[in-house]
N, C-alpha and C positions, 0 to 999 in steps of 0.2 A: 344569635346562634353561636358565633366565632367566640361570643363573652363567656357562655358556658361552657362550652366546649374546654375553652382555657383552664374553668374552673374545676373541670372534671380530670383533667392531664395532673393540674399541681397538685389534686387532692393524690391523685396516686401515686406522682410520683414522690409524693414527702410522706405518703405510708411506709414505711417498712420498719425494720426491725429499733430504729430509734423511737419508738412508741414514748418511753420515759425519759424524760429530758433530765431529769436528774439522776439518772442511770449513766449519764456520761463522763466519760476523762476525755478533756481537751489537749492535751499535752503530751511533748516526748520520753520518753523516759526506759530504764529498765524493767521489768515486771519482778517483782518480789517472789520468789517460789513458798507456794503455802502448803504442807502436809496433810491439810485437808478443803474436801470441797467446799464446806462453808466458810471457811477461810476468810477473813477480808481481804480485797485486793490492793496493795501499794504501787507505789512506781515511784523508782528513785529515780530522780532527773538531769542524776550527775551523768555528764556523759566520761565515763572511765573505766579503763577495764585493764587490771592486774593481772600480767603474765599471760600475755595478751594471744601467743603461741601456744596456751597451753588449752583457751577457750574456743567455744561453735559460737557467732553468733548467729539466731536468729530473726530478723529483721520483719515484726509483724505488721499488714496493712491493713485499715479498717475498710467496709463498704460505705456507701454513700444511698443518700436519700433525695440524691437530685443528679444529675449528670454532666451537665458541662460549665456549671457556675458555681459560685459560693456557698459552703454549707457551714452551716451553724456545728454542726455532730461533728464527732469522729469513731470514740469510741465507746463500745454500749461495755460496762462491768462484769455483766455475765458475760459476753465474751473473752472475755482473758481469762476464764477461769482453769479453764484446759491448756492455757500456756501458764499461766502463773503452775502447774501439778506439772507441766513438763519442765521449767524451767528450775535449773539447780541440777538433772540429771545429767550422767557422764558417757561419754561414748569414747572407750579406747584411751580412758583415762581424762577425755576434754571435757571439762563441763559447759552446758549448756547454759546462755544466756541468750534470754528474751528483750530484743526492744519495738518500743512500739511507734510507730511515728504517725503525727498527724499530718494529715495533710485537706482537710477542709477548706480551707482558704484559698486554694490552688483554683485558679478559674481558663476555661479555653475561651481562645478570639469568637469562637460562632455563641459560645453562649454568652460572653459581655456585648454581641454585638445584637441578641435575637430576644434574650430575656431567657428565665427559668422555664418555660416550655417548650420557648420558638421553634429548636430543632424537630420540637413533633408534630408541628402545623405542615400543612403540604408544601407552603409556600416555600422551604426549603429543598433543591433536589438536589445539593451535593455540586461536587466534592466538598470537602472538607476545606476550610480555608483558613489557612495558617497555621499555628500551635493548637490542641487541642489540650485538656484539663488532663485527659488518659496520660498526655506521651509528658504534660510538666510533672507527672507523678512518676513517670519512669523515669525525667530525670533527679529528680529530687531522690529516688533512693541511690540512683546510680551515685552521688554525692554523698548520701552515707552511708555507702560501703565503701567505695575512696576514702574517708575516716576514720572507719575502722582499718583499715588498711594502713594506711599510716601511722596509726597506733600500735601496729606492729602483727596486726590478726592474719594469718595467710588468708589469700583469696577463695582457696578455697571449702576453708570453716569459714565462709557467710556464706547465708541460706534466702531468701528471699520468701515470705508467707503474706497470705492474706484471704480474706472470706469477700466475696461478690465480688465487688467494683475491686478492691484490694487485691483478691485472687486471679480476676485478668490482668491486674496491672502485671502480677508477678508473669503470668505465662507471656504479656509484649516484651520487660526488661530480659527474663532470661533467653527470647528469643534471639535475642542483638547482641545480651551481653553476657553470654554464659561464661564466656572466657575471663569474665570478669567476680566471677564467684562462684561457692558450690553447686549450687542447685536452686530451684524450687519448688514448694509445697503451697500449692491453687486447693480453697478448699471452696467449692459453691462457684467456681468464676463463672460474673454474669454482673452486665451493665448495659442492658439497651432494654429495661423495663421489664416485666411481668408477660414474656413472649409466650412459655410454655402455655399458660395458664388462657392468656388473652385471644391466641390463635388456635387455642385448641387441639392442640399436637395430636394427643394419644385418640383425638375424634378423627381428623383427618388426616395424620398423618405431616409429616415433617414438609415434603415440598410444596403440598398446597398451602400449609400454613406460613410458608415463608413466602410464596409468591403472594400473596395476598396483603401482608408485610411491606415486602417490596411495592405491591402497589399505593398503598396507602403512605409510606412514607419512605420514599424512596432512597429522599437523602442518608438515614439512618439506616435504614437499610446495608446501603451499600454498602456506609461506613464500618458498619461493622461487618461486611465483610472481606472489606478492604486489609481491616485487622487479623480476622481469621487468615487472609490468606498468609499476611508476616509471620504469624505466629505458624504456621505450618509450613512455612521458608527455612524456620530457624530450627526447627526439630530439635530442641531443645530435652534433654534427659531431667522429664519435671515428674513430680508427684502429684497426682490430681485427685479429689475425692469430688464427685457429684451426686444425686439425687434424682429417679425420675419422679420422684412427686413434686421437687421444686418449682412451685409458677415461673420462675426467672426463666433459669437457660435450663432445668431440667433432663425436657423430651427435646430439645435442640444442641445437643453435646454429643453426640454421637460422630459429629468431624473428627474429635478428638480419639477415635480411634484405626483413623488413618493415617493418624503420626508415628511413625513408627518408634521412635524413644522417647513419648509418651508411658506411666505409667499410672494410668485412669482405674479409680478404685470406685466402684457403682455400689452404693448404700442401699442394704434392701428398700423394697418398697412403704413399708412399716414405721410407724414412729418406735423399733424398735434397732438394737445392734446384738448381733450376735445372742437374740433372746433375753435383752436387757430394756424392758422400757427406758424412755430415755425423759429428762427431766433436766429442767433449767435453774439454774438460782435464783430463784425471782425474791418478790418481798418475805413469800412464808417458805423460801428456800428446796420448796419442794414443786413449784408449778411444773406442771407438763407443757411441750413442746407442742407449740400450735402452730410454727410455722416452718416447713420441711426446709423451708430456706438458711433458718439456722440452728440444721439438727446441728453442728458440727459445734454449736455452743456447749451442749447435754455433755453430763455425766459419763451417759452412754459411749460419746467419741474417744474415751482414754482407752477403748477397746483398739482403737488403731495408733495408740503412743509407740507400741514396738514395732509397727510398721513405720512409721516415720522415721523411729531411730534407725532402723536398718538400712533406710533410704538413704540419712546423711551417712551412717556407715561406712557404706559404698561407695561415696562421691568424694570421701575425706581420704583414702587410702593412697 
């Protein structure tokens, strides 16, 4: 029983948005700005940046397909295509530069010590022991923003972004180290599996669905909300976009508006933005969006490029 069960956790938790293995960039680099959607995507991997006070940068994080061990992924092609169309733009005369960093390789103690699914067997009940994969990815960008920084960028033209696992890294680092950069832009954050969807949120509602959560896996449980509660310590001035259709953390994001310098941007309900079907780059560059998880990859989402500009804006002044 415990052998299927196994096999039925890895199958899901290595589902998601890495579907196409050749769809991936494993590398760091700057993202090439392209004039149009179909655009192919590049990434220069110099790290160097010219007149270095004159540039935003910002610093994009991919989501992951496993949680606290080693991934093959980083990043999926169609997703950079909304920063590859924002990058090159100028804010206040700065122009904007995209980079992306991997971090796949980054492993936590419980999951080299438990295996790729361990943490969601019961036998775990917490705390957390030792470094986790989350907080080696907070330090890892904290270290390339210090880079950029010494290459001359003020702290605060760098931005901190990322989608799922990526987008809460950015809402734990900016929580600790806002003072340490502009801001952040969370797009989708969500890393403790397919919760909306699996507990059934918009059926029973949010607390039974987390008490039942809790009782099932306690440890993970907690943990994250161990996190939720730093992250609502730091009241960090971030930019959020989420989705109540997303299975992730969807109909369980709602904390997020008890923060008060929070600013949480809710995607209608719709595979649609602002009466815009929304549509991915796929092989015949026209696929529709089948997973609400990453509407924020779509066409669609350039609908909130001049809200994000106004966000660093604000934070650059």
């Amino acid at each position: 029983m415990k052998k299927i069960l196994l096999i039925i956790v890895t199958l899901i938790l290595t589902t998601n948005v890495y579907a196409n293995s050749k769809e991936t960039i494993k590398k760091d680099g700057f993202v090439i700005p392209t004039n149009k959607w179909k655009d192919k995507i590049k990434i220069d991997e110099n790290f160097e940046v010219n007149n270095p006070k004159d540039k935003i940068i910002v610093i994009y994080n991919h989501g992951s397909d496993v949680n606290d061990v080693k991934s093959k992924n980083c990043f999926w092609r169609s997703e950079l295509r909304n920063w590859a169309q924002f990058a090159g733009d100028k804010i206040n005369d700065k122009e904007i530069m995209v980079y992306i960093h991997c971090q796949g390789q980054l492993e936590g103690d419980l999951g080299a010590k438990l295996g790729k699914a361990g943490m969601w067997m019961k036998k775990w009940e917490g705390p957390y022991p030792g470094t986790s994969k989350m907080d080696r990815r907070v330090e890892g960008n904290l270290e390339v923003i210090k880079k950029f920084v010494n290459m001359g960028v003020p702290k605060k033209q760098i931005f901190m972004s990322g989608h799922s696992c990526g987008g809460w890294a950015t809402l734990r680092l900016t929580a600790k180290y806002i003072n340490e950069l502009g801001g952040g832009i969370s797009l989708m954050p969500a890393c403790f599996w397919n919760l909306s969807k699996k507990y059934k949120v918009k059926k029973v509602g949010y607390e039974k669905a987390m008490e039942k959560f809790h009782k099932k896996y306690p440890g993970m449980a907690q943990w994250r909300q161990d996190q939720i509660d730093i992250i609502k310590k730091g009241n960090a001035p971030v930019l959020i976009f989420t989705h109540p259709m997303d299975h992730y953390e969807g109909l369980t994001s709602d904390w997020m508006d008890t923060v008060p310098n929070f600013k949480r941007v809710v995607i209608s309900e719709t595979k649609k933005i602002n009466g815009k079907k929304c549509k991915i780059a796929g092989s015949n560059w026209e696929e529709a969006v089948k997973n609400f998880h990453s509407i924020d990859y779509a066409d669609c989402f350039m609908y909130y490029h001049p809200l994000i500009k106004e966000y660093i804006a604000s934070r650059i002044k």
